[in-house]
C-alpha positions in Angstrom: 9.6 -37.0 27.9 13.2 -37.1 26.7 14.8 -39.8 25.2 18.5 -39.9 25.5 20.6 -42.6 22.8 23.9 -43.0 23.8 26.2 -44.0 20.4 29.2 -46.4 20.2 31.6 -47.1 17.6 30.5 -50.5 18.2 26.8 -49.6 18.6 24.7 -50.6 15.3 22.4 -48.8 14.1 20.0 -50.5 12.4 18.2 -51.8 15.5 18.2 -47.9 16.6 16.8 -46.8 13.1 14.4 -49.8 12.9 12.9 -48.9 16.4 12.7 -44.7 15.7 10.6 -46.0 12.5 8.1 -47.7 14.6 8.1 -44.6 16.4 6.8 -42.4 14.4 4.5 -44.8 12.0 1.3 -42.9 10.7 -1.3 -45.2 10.0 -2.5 -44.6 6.1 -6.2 -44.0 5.4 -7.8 -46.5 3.0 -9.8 -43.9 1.3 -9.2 -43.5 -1.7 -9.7 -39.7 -3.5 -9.7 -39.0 -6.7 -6.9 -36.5 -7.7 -7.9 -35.9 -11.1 -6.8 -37.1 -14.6 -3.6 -37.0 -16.6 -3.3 -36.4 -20.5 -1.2 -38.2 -22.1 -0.4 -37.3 -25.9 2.6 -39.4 -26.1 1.9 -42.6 -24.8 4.1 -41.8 -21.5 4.1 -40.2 -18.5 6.7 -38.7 -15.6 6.8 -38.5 -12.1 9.5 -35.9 -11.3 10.2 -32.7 -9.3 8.5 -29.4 -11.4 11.5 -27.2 -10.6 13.7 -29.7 -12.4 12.0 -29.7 -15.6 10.1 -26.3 -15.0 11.8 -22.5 -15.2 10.5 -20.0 -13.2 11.2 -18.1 -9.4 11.2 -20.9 -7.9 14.1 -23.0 -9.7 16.8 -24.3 -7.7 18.0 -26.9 -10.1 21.8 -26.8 -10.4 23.0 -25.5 -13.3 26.0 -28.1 -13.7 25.7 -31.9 -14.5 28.8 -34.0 -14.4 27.5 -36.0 -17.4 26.6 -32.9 -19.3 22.6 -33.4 -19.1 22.5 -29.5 -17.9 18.7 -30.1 -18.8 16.4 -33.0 -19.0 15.4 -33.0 -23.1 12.2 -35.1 -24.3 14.2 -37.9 -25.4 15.3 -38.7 -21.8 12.3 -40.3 -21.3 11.4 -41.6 -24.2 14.8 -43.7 -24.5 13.0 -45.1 -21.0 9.5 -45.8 -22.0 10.7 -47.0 -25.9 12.9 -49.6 -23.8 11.8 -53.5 -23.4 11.2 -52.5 -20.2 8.8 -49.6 -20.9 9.7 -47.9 -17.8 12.5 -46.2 -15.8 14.6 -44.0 -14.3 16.4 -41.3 -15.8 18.9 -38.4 -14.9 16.6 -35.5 -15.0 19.0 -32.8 -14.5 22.2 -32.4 -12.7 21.8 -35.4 -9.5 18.4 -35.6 -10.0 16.7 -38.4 -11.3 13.1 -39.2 -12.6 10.4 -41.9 -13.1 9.0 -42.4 -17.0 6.6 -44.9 -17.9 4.6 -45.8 -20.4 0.9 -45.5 -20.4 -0.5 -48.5 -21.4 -1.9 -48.9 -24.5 -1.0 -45.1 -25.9 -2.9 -41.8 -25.2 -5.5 -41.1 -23.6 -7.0 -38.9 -20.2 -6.3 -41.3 -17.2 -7.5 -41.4 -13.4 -5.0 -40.7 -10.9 -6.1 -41.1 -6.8 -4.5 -40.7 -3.5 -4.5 -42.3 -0.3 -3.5 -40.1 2.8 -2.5 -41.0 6.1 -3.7 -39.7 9.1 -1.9 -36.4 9.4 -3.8 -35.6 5.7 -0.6 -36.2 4.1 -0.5 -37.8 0.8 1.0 -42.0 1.5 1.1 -42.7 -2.7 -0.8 -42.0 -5.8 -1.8 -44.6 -8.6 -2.8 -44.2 -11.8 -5.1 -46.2 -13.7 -4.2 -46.9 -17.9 -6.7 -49.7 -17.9 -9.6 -50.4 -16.4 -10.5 -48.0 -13.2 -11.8 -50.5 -10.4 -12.8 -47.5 -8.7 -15.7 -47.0 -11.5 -15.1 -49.7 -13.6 -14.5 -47.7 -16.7 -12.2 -48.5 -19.3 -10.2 -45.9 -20.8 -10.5 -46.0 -24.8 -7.5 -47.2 -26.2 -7.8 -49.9 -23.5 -10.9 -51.0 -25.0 -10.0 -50.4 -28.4 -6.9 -53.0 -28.1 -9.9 -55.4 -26.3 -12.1 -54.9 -29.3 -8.9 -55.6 -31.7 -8.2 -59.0 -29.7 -11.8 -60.2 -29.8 -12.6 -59.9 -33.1 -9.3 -61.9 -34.2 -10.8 -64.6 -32.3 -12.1 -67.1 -35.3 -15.6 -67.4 -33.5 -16.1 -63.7 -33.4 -14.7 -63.1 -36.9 -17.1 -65.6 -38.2 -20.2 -63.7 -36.9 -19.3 -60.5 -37.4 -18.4 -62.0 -41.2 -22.0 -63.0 -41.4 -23.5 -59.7 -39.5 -21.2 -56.9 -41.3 -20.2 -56.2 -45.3 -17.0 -54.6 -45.2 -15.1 -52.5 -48.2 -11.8 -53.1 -49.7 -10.3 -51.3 -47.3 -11.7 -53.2 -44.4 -13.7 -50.9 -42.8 -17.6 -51.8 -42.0 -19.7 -50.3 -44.4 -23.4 -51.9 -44.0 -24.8 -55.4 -42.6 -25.1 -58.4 -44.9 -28.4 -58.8 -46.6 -28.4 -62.7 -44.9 -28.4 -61.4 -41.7 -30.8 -58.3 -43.0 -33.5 -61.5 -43.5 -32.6 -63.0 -40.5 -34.3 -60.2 -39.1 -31.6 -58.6 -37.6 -30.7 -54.7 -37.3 -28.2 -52.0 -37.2 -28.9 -51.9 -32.9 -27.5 -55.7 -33.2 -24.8 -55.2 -35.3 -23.6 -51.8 -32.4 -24.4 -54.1 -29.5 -22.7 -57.1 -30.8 -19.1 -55.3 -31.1 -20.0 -53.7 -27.9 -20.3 -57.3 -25.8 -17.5 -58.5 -28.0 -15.2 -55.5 -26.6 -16.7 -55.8 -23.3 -16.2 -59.2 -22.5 -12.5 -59.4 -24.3 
């Protein structure tokens, strides 16, 4: 079946454009699939085009900006992700732009799943700096920074004061001999920090 769409100059298109969408919707799957994980060594991450950042046959980047950004450099996106904002959009190189971001609390190696639609095309990815709700993991610096919180909380400090001797630096270096009489051990001292971090 043809469909023929007669255009004025008085003829809007929106309604036209709205109604072609609908169209050709795809539903999207909600399965989720794990992709794989990303490294992060700089506490940020890109989304972007390869052949804009990456030389090699395939590169069809243009070789002249206007602005003079005749390559993206590495402090394009860190002037994003060191922003208040901690995320952007930055001129990647010549009219291309790019996504940078942050990755939560710092480094780490983080989750990233897709949902497809029902051609088997990819509908969007997410990536998880914090806690996986897929899995329920936590990624380390995520609960490192938990740990950090709950043991400023003056309840916690106060038992792990009793519990833990610490050096003049500040780092645990034994339990206390009162809580050594108490009965308690090293396995209760571990567990402690680890319900402490849990629950933060």
């Amino acid at each position: 079946m043809t469909t023929n769409i007669l255009f004025s100059p008085r003829l809007s298109l929106s309604p036209i454009l709205c109604s072609l969408r609908h169209m050709t919707d795809t539903a999207v799957s909600q399965e989720v699939e794990l992709v794989g994980h990303v490294s992060v060594d700089s506490g940020q991450v890109m989304i972007i085009d390869p052949c804009y950042v990456l030389d090699g046959e395939y590169d069809e980047a243009p070789e002249n900006d206007p602005k003079d950004h005749k390559q993206c450099t590495y402090g394009h996106p860190c002037a994003v992700t060191l922003s208040d904002r901690r995320h952007g959009e930055f001129m990647a190189k010549g009219f291309a732009t790019a996504i940078a971001s942050s990755s939560g609390y710092g480094d780490g190696n983080y989750p990233v799943y897709a949902v497809k639609n029902e051609d088997g095309r990819v509908d969007h990815l997410t990536i998880y700096f914090d806690e996986d709700p897929n899995t329920g993991e936590r990624s380390y610096t995520s609960e490192f920074m938990a740990g950090v919180r709950a043991q400023s909380d003056p309840a916690v400090r106060k038992i792990m004061d009793y519990m833990v001797d610490y050096d003049d630096d500040g780092q645990p270096e034994g339990m206390t001999q009162e809580a050594f009489d108490a009965g308690f051990t090293a396995e209760d001292v571990i567990r402690l920090q680890e319900i402490f971090t849990k629950g933060a």
